[in-house]
C-alpha positions in Angstrom: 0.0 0.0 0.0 1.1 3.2 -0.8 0.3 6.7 0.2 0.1 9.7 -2.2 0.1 13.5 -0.7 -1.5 16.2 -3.3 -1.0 19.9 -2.1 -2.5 22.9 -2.8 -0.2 24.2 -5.5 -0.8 20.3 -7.8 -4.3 21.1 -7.7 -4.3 24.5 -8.2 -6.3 24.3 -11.6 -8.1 21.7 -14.0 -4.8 21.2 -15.5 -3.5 20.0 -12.0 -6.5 18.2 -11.3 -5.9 16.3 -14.9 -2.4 15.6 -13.7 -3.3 14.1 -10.3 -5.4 11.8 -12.1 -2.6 10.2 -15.0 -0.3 10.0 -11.6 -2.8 7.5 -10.1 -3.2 5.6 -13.4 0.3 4.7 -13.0 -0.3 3.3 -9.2 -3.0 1.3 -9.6 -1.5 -2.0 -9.5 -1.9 -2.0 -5.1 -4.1 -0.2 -2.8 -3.5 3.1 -3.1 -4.9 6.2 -0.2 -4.6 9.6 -1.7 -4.4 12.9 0.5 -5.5 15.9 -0.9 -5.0 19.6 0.5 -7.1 22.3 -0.9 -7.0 24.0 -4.0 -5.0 26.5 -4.5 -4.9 29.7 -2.3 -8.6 28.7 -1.3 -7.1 28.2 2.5 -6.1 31.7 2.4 -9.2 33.4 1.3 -11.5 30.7 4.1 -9.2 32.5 6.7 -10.1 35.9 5.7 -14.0 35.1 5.9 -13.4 33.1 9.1 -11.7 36.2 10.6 -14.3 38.9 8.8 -17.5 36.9 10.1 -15.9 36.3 13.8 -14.8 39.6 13.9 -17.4 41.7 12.6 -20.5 39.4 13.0 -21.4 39.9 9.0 -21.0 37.2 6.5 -17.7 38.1 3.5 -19.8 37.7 1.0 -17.6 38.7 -1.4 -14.7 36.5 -0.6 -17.4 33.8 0.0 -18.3 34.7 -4.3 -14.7 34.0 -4.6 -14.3 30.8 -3.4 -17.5 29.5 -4.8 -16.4 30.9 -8.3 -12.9 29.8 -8.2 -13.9 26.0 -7.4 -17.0 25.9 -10.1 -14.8 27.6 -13.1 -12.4 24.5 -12.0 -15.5 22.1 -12.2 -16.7 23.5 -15.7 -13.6 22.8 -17.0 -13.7 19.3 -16.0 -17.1 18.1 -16.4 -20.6 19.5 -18.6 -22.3 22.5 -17.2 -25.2 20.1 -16.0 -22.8 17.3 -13.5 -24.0 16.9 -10.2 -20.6 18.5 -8.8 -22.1 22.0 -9.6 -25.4 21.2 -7.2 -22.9 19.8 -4.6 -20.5 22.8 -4.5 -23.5 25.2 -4.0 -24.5 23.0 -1.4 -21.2 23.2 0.2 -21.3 27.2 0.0 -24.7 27.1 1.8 -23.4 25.0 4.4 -20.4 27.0 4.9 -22.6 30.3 5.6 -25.0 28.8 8.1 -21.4 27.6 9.6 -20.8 31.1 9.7 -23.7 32.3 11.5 -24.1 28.9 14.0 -20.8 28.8 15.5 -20.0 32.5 15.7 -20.3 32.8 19.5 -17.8 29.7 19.7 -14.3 30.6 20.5 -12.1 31.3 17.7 -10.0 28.0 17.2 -13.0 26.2 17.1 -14.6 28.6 14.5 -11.8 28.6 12.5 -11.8 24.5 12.0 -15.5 24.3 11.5 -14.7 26.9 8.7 -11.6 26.2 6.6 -11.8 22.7 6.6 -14.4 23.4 3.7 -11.7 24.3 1.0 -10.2 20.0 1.8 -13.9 19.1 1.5 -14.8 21.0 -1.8 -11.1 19.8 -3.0 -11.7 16.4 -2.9 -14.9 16.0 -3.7 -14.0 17.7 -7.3 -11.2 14.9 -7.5 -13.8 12.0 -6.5 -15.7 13.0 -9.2 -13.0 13.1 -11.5 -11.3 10.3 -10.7 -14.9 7.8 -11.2 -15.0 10.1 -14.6 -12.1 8.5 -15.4 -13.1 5.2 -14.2 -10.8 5.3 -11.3 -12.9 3.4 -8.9 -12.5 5.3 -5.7 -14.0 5.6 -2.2 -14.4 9.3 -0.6 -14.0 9.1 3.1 -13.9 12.0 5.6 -10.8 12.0 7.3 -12.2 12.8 10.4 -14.0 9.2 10.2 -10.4 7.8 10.7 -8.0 10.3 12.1 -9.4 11.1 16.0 -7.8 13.9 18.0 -8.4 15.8 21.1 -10.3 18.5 21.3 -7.0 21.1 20.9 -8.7 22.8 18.3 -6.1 24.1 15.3 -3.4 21.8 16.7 -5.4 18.7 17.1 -3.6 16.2 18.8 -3.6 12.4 17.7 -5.7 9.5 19.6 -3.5 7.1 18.3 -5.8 4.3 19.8 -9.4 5.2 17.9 -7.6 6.3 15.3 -6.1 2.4 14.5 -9.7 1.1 15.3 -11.1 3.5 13.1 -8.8 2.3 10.1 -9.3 -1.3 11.1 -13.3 -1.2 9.7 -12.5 0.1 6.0 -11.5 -2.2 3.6 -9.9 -1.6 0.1 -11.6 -5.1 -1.3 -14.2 -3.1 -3.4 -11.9 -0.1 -4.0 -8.3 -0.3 -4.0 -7.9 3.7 -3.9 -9.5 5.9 -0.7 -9.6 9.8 -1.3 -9.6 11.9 1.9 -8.8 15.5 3.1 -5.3 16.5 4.4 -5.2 18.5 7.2 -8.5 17.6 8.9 -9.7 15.2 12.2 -12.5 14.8 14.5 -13.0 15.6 18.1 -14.7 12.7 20.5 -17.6 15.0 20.2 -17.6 14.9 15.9 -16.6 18.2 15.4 -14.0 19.1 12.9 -10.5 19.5 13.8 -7.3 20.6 11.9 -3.8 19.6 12.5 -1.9 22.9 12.3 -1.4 24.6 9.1 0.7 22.5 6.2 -0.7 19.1 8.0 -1.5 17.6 4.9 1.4 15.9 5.2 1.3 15.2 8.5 -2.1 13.4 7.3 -0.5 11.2 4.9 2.0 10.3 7.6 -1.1 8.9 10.2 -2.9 7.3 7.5 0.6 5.6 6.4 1.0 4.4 10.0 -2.7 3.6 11.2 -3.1 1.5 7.8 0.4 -0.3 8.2 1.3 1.3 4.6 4.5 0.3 2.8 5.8 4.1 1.8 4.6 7.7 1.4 5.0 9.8 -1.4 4.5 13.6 -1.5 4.0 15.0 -4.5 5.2 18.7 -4.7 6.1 21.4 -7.5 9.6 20.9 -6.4 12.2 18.6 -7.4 13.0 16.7 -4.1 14.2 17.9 -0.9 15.8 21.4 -1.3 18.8 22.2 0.7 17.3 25.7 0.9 13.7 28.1 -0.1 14.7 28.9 -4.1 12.1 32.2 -3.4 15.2 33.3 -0.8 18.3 31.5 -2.2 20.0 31.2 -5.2 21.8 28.1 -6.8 19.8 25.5 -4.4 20.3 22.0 -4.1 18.5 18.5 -3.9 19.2 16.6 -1.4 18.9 13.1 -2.8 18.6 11.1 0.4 18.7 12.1 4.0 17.8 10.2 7.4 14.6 10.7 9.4 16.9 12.3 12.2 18.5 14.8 10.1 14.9 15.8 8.2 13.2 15.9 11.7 16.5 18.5 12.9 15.2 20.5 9.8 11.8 20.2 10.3 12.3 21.5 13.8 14.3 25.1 12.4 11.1 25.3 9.9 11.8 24.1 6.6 8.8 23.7 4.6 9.1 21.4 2.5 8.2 18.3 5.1 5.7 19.2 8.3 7.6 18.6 11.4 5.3 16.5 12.8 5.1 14.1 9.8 8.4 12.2 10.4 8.0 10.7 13.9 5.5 8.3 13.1 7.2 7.3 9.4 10.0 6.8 11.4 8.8 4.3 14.1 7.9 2.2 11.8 10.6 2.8 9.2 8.3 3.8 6.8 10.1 5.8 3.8 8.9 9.0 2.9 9.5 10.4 -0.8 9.2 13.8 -2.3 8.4 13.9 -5.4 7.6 16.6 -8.3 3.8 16.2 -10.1 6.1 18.0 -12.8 8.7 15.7 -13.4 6.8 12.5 -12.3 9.8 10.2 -13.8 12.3 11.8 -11.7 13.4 10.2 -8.3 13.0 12.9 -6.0 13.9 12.6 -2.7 14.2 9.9 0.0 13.8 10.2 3.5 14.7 7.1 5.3 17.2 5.5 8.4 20.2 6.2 6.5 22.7 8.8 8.0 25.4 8.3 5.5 25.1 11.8 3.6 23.4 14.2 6.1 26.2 16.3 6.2 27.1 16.5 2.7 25.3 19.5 1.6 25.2 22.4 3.9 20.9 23.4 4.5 19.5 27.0 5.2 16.1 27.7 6.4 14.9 31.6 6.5 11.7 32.6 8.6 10.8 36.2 7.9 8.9 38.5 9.9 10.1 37.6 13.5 9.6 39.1 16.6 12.2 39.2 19.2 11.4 39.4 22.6 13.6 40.7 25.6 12.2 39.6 28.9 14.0 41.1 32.3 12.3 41.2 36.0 11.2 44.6 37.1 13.5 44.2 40.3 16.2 43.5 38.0 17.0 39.9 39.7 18.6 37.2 38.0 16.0 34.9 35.5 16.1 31.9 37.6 13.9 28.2 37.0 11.0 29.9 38.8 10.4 32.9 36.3 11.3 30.6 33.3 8.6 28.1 34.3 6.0 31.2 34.2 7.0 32.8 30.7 6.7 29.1 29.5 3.4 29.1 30.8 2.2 32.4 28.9 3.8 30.9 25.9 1.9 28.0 26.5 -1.2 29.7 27.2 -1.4 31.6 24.0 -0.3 29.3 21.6 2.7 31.1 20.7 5.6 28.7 19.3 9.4 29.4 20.0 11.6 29.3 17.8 15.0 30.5 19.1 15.7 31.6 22.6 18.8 32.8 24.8 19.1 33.8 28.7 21.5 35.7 30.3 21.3 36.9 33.9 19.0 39.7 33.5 17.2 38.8 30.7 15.5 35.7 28.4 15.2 36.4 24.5 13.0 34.5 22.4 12.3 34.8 19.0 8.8 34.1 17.3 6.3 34.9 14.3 4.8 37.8 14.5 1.1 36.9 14.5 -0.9 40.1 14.8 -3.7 38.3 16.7 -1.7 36.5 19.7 1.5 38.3 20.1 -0.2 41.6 21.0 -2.2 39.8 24.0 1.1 37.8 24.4 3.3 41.0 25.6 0.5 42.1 27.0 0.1 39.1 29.7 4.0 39.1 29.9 3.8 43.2 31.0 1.7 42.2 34.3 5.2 40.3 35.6 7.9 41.4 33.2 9.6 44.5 31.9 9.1 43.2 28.0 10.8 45.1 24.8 10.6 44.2 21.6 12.3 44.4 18.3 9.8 43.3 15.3 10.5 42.9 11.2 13.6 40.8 11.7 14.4 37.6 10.0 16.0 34.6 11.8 18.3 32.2 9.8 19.1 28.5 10.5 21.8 26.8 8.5 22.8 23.2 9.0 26.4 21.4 8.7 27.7 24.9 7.8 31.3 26.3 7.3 32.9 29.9 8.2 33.3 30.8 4.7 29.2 29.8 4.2 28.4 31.9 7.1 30.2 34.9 6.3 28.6 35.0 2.9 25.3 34.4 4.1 25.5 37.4 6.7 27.1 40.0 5.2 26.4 43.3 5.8 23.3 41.9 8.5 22.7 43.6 11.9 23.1 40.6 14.2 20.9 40.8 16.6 21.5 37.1 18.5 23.9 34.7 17.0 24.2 30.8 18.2 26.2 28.5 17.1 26.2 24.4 18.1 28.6 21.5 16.2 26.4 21.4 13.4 23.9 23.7 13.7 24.2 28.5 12.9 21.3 30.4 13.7 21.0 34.4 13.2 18.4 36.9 14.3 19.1 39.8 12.0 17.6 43.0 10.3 
């Protein structure tokens, strides 16, 4: 069995919708369980009518026009005017407005999963259609029927247990391919949940694992592995084949290409994980897998822009000891606010995060009642792997260096 990941960018368009199918064609020969993320930027544009409606108390309607005619000029190029997918998509649009009005008094996490899991809905019900056009026999299936999680709404968190159980009742005798949403779970009280953004492939990875799958292909508009963002750096490499400890090190500083989340359970059960391009089908790609042997071959550089760094210091100017640690963690914690970087010296502890206009404001805020807190914002933080003097040098030049750490194997930069 294998397990094929789709994002947003392969199924941007008809075209990509079209090129998702002659991949399967190729893969039919075992059970197949594809992933699917939703089209396009349609993720982006459910986030701005989740935040217009909770906000405002008013339905976007014209981002809602948006989505509804982005997703039915794909469908019209697909299929005749008259197919039963144009019905269904209205019918999703409807739902998606009386979501808007019944659980705007709900807090915001759980608003925004009952909202923008929509755009993996609508996505993958265009591709089931397709797909039986194209006599691909294959079964839809909410994810959320398999994958269970906690009710941590917009970082769902696995029940590995119900989650087995659940994948122990479907059956691939009738139809060797099952089509589900990337990204999405259920709660024990069947409401949606989503697995933090980019968890399609942190999807495919639970569905590899809870159906004992043999490997897991994601199919991206990239070559392989890069050793770096192309959009930020030029003359970028492919890393042909790296280990599961040295992807999950990267995944931890934030590259993108794999969700950092997705590796643990490939790895317990020595799964391999490929990355592929939908461009270049032929190609190899990349292989993630237990071999260590050329980790360090190619140096890696991972760039998150728009950082904030923080600079926290007791009022009474005392040393930041365990007990004042513990708290900050616990505001951290509190508001959902990842670190990415952080450093302590006796009078102060520095961390560096995204600057997300909707928690980081309330963040400093809670911090304030304790802390003396200042702040330096629109700074970019820079991680690069297996480096070397002459690398770093280039990389940094003429950078205001904010915070600067360096480990055996490991350079990271704050800078403006």
């Amino acid at each position: 069995m294998r397990v094929f990941k789709f994002g947003g960018a392969s199924v941007k368009d008809a075209s990509g919708v079209k090129n998702l199918a002659s991949i399967v064609k190729q893969h039919l020969d075992q059970p197949l369980i594809i992933v699917v993320s939703a089209m396009g930027k349609s993720t982006n544009l459910l986030e701005k009518v989740c935040d217009h409606c909770h906000l405002n108390e008013s339905i976007d309607t014209e981002n809602i026009q948006k989505l509804h005619q982005f997703h039915v000029e794909i469908a019209e190029d697909l299929f005749s005017k008259d197919h039963v997918l144009i019905k269904e998509l209205a019918d999703y649009i409807d739902s998606l407005k009386k979501a808007l009005i019944e659980f705007s008094d709900r807090p915001f996490d759980f608003y925004y999963d009952q909202i923008v899991s929509y755009g993996e809905l609508i996505s993958t019900r265009i591709i089931h259609h397709y797909l039986s056009e194209e006599n691909i026999n294959n079964r839809w299936v909410e994810a959320g029927d398999i994958i269970k999680t906690d009710a941590n709404y917009r970082e769902g968190r696995i029940d590995w247990k119900r989650s087995i159980r659940s994948a122990a009742e479907f059956s691939f005798e009738n139809e060797k391919i099952l089509l589900t949403q990337g990204f999405l779970g259920k709660s024990d009280e069947e409401y949606t949940t989503t697995l933090g953004r980019e968890g399609s492939d942190y999807t495919a990875a639970i569905l590899a694992y809870v159906f004992d799958a043999d490997e897991v292909v994601i199919w991206k508009d990239v070559p392989g592995m890069l050793n770096a963002d192309p959009r930020h750096f030029s003359n970028t490499k492919k890393l042909n084949e790296i280990s599961f400890k040295e992807a999950i090190e990267l995944s931890y500083y934030g590259a993108t290409v794999i969700h950092p989340k997705t590796l643990q359970p490939l790895k317990e059960k020595n799964l391999p994980l490929y990355v592929k391009s939908f461009l270049k089908m032929k190609e190899e790609g990349s292989k993630i897998g237990n071999n260590e042997e050329f980790d360090h071959h190619i140096a890696s550089y991972i760039l998150k822009e728009d950082q904030v760094l923080l600079s926290i210091s007791p009022h009474d100017l005392t040393f930041v000891v365990e007990e004042n640690l513990s708290h900050i963690f616990s505001v951290f914690s509190k508001y959902k606010v990842k670190i990415h970087l952080m450093q302590n010296s006796a009078l102060n502890f520095s961390v560096c995060v995204d600057n997300d206009k909707r928690k980081i404001p309330k963040l400093i805020a809670a911090l304030r009642e304790g802390y003396r807190v200042l702040f330096n914002d629109n700074l970019s933080l820079l991680t690069v792997r297996h480096f070397n003097e002459e690398l770093l040098s280039e990389l940094i030049k003429e950078k205001e260096i904010l915070v600067e750490q360096k480990t055996r194997f490991t350079a990271r930069f704050v800078y403006r």
